[in-house]
KEVEX-350306 format. One line per field, with one value per residue (C-alpha): residue number from 0; residue in one letter; chain; x, y, z. Coordinates in steps of 0.05 Angstrom, whole numbers. Layout:
! KEVEX-350306
nr <- NUM/...
rest <- A/...
kette <- A/...
c1 <- X/...
c2 <- Y/...
c3 <- Z/...
//
This chain:
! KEVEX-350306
nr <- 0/1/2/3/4/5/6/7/8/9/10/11/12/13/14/15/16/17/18/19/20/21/22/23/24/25/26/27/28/29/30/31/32/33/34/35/36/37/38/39/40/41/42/43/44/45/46/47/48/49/50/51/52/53/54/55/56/57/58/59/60/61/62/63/64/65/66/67/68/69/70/71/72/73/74/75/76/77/78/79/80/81/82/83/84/85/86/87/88/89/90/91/92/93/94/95/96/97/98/99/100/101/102/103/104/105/106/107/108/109/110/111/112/113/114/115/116/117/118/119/120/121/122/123/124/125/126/127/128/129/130/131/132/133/134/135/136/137/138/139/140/141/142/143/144/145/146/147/148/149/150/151/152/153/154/155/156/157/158/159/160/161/162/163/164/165/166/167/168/169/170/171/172/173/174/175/176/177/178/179/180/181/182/183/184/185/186/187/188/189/190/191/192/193/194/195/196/197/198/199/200/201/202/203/204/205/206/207/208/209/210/211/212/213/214/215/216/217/218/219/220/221/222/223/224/225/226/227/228/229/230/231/232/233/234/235/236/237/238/239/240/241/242/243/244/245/246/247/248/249/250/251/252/253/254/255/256/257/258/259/260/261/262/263/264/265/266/267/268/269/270/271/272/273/274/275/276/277/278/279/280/281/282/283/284/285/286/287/288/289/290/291/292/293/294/295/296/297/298/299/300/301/302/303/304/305/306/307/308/309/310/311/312/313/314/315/316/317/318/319/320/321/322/323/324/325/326/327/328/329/330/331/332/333/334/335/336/337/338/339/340/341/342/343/344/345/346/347/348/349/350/351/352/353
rest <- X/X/X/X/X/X/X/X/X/X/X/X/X/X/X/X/X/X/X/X/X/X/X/X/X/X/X/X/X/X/X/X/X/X/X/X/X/X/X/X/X/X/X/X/X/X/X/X/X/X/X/X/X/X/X/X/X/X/X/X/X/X/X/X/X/X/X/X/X/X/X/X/X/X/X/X/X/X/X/X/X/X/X/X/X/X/X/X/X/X/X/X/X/X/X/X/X/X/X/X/X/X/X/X/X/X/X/X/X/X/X/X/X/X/X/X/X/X/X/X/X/X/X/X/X/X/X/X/X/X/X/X/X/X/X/X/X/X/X/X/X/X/X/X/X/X/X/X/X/X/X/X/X/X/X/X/X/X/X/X/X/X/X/X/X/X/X/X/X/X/X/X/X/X/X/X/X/X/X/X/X/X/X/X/X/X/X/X/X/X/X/X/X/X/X/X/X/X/X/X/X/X/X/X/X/X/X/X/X/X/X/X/X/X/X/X/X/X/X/X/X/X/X/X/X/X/X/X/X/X/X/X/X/X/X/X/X/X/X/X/X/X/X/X/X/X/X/X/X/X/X/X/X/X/X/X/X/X/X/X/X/X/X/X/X/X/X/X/X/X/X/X/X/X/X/X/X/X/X/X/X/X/X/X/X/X/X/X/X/X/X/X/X/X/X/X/X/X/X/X/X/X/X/X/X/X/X/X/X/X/X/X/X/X/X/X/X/X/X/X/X/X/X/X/X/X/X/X/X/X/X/X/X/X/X/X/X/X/X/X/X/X/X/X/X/X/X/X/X/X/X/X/X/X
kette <- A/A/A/A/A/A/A/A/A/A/A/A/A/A/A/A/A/A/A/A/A/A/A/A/A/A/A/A/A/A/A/A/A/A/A/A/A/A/A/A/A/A/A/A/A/A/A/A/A/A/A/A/A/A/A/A/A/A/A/A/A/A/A/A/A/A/A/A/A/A/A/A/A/A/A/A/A/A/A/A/A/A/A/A/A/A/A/A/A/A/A/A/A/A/A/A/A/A/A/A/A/A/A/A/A/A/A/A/A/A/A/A/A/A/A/A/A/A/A/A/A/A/A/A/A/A/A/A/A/A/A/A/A/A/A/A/A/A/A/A/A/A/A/A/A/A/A/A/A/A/A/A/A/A/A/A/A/A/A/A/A/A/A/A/A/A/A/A/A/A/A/A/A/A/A/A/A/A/A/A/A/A/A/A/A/A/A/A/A/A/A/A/A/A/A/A/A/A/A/A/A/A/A/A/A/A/A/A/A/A/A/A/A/A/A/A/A/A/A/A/A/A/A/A/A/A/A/A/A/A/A/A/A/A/A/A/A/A/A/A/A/A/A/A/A/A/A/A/A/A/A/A/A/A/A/A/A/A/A/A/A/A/A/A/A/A/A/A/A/A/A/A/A/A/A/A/A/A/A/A/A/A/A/A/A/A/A/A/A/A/A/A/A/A/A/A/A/A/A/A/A/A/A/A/A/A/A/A/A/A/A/A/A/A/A/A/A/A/A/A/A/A/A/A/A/A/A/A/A/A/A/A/A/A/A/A/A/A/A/A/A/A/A/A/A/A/A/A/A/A/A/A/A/A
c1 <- 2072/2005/2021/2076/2045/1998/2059/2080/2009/2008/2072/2053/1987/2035/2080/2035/1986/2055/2086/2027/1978/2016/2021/1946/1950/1994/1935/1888/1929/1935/1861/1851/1904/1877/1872/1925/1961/1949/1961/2015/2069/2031/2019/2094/2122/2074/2101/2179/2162/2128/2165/2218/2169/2107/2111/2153/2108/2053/2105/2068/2000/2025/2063/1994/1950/1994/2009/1930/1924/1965/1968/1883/1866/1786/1787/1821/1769/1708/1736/1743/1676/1631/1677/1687/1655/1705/1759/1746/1739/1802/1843/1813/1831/1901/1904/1871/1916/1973/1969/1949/2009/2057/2014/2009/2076/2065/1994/2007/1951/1924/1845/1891/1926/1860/1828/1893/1898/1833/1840/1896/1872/1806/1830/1878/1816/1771/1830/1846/1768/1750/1811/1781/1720/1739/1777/1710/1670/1725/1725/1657/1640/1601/1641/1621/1659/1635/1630/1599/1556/1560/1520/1560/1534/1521/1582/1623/1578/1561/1568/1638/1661/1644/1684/1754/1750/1747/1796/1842/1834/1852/1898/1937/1928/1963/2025/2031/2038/2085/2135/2117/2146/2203/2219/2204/2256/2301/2292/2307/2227/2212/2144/2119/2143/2102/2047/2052/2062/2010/1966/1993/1967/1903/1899/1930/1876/1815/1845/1848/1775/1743/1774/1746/1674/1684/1696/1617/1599/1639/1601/1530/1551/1609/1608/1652/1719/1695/1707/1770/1795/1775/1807/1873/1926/1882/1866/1949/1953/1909/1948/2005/1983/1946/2014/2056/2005/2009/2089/2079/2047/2096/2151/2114/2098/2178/2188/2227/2193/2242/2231/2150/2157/2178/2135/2076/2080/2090/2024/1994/2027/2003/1927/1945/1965/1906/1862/1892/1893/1822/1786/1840/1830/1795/1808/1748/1701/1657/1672/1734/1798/1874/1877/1814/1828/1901/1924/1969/2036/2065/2035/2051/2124/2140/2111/2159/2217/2194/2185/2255/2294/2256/2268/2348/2334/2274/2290/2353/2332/2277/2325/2377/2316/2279/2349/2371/2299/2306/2384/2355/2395/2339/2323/2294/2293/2228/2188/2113/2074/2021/2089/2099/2033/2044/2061/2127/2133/2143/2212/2249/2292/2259/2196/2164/2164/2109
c2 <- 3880/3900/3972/3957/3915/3976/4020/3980/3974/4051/4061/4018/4056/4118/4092/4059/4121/4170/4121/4085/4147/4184/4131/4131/4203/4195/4151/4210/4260/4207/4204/4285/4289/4307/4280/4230/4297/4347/4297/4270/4301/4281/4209/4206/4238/4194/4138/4150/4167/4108/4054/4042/4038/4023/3946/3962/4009/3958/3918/3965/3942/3871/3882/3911/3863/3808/3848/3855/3788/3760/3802/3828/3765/3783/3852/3827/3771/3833/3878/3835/3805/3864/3906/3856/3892/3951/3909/3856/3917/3944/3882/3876/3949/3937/3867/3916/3979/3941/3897/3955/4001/3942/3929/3999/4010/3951/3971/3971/4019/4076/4047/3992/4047/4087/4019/4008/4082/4079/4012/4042/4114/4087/4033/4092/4124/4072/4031/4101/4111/4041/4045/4108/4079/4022/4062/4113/4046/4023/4092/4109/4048/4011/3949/3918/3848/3779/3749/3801/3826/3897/3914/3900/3961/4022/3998/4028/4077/4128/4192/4185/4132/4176/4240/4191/4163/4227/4251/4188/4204/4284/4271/4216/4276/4326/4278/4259/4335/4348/4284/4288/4368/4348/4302/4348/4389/4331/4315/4389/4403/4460/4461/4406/4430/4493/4445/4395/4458/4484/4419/4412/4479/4466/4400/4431/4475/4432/4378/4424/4452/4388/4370/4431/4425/4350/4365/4381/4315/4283/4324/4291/4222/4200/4241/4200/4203/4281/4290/4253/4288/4357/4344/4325/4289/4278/4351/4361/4317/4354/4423/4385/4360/4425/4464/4416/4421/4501/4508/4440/4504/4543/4515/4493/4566/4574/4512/4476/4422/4375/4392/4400/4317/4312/4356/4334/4258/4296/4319/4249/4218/4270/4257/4178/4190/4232/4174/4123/4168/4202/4127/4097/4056/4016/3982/3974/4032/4031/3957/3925/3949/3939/3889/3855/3850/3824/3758/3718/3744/3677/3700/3768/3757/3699/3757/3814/3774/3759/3820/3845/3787/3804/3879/3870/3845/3900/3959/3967/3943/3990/4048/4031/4031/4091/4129/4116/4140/4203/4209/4203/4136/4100/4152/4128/4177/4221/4209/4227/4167/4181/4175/4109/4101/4155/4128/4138/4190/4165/4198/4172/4118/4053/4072/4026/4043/4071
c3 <- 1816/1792/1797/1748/1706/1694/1690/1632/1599/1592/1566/1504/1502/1499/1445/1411/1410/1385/1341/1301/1308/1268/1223/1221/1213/1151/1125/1137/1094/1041/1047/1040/991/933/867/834/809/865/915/883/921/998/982/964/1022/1066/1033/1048/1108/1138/1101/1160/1204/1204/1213/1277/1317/1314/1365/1416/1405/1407/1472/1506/1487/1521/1588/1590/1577/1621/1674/1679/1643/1670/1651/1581/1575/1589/1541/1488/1486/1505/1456/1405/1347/1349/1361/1304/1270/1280/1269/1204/1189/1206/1156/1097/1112/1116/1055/1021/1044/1013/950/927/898/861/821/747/733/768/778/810/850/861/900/940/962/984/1022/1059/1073/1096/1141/1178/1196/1217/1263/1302/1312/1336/1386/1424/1415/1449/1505/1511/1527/1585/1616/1616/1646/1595/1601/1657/1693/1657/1584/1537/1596/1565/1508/1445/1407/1463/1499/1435/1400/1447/1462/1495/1460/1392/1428/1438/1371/1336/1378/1360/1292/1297/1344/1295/1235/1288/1307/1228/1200/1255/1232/1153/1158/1200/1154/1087/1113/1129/1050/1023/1010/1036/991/1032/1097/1084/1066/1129/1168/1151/1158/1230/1260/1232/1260/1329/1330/1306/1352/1419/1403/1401/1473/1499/1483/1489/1569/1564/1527/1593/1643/1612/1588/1632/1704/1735/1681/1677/1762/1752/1690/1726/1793/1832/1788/1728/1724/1724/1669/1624/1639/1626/1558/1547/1553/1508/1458/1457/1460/1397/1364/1369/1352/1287/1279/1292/1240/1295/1274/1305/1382/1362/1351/1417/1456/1414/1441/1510/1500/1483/1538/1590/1573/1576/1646/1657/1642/1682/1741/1718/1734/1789/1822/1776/1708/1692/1718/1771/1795/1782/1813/1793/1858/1839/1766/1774/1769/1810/1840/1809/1740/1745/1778/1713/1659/1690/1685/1616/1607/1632/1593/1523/1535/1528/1462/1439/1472/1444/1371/1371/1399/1333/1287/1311/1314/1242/1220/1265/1235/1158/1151/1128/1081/1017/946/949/886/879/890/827/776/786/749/697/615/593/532/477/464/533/527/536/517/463/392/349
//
């Protein structure tokens, strides 16, 4: 039951990594955008884009952080105190990003707009980063069993820790440009397509080079998730993700953008495998295994058939929603986020008289 419980702990890790990284990633083009004219065009296709949903992909996060808790309640109760900075962090990120992503079609001037852009495009790089952080502190074995008996700053802002956030960040970018062109297409743009195209084999590339020479910063700082990522089933994972994330390239290059968002979270979920293998058995590197770290079989037997009984309601919700967004059903009109601040000349109708 433990084994399972894992099982379902990575899949929300997976979808919550695909689905609400590249809503993070959407924040980062927003961010690198451009000005309120040049960037016009991004910030508005970013918009229509996430609208449908971005409140629903953060069901994942939600759906880990109660497995973990219930389930590894000690490793939850390590994690959260030794890594409490970047995870207070993060949780604050996703109050101000969120706020900020329904506020901002509301601003009635663009300094207002200006502020709320920022809020959002800054908080959808800092949640991504403190994430991997967080997850570079678990697997290079800086959080250690007991409450906040890791160090609260090192455990989090080191060299591995740095390397996953980064790569949480790029990695959200990568997923993003891939969706954002499939769906410029879907909305007869082929302007932005070029653009997001053109945006995800840069991030592709960027993205794969900083895995590479962050293998090295592995070997140094974290030997033992560097043997494991390098060897047996974690080292199949990484060719695994390593070849989805060259054939994502070229079907962008192709502009088959629509099988690249499939093979893309292929990619993602291949190096989440990779890690969980990479450190087995333990959840919490070098002491605590799955067996020691789970609890009951009463507990985890009552959360699976939980579990089981909530998914007949969630799965298939989540299924309809996610297929009407891939369908275009949920399609809203595409309009350039900076005109909804722009003043209305003075000889279109309903503009005020002189």
């Amino acid at each position: 039951m433990a084994q399972a419980c894992l099982v379902l702990v990575l899949v929300g890790i997976t979808a919550y990594a695909v689905l609400g990284g590249a809503d993070f990633g959407g924040g980062f083009w927003d961010l690198t955008a451009g000005g309120a004219e040049g960037g016009g065009r991004v910030r508005g296709m970013v918009q229509r884009s996430m609208s449908p949903v971005w409140e629903a992909n953060h069901v994942w996060l939600i759906f880990v952080l109660v497995v973990v808790w219930t389930a590894f309640p000690v490793a939850f109760g390590s994690l959260m105190t030794t890594l409490a900075i970047p995870m207070f962090l993060a949780a604050v990120g996703i109050i101000f990003r969120g706020t900020a992503f329904a506020l901002r079609g509301h601003a009635t001037t663009m300094g207002e707009a200006r502020v709320i852009g920022a809020t959002f495009a800054l908080s959808s790089v800092i949640v991504p980063f403190c994430f991997g952080a967080a997850i570079g502190g678990i697997a290079s074995g800086r959080v250690p069993v007991g409450n906040q008996a890791g160090d609260t700053i090192t455990s989090w802002l080191n060299p591995t820790s740095v390397l996953i956030g980064v790569l949480a960040v790029l990695t959200g970018a990568y997923l993003a440009a891939v969706f954002l062109a499939d769906d410029s297409v879907r909305a007869g743009l082929p302007d932005l397509a070029r653009a997001f195209r053109a945006r995800a084999l840069g991030a592709g590339v960027v993205t794969g080079i900083v895995a590479f020479a962050g293998l090295f910063v592995l070997r140094s700082d974290a030997r033992a998730l560097f043997d494991g990522l390098t060897s047996g089933g974690g080292l199949a994972a990484v060719l695994v993700s390593g070849v989805a994330g060259a054939v994502t390239l070229a079907l962008i290059v192709r502009g088959r953008y629509d099988l690249a968002r499939w093979s893309s979270a292929a990619a993602v979920a291949a190096i989440t495998v990779g890690w969980a293998v990479a450190q087995d058995p333990y959840v919490l590197p070098p002491t605590l295994t799955l067996d020691q770290a789970a609890a009951s079989d009463a507990t985890l037997a009552t959360l699976l058939i939980g579990l089981g009984a909530g998914a007949l309601f969630l799965v298939p919700s989540l299924w309809y929603l996610y297929r009407l967004v891939l369908q275009g059903r949920l399609d809203q009109d595409f309009e350039p986020l900076h005109q909804r601040f722009m003043p209305i000349p003075d000889d279109e109708p309903g503009a005020p008289s002189s």
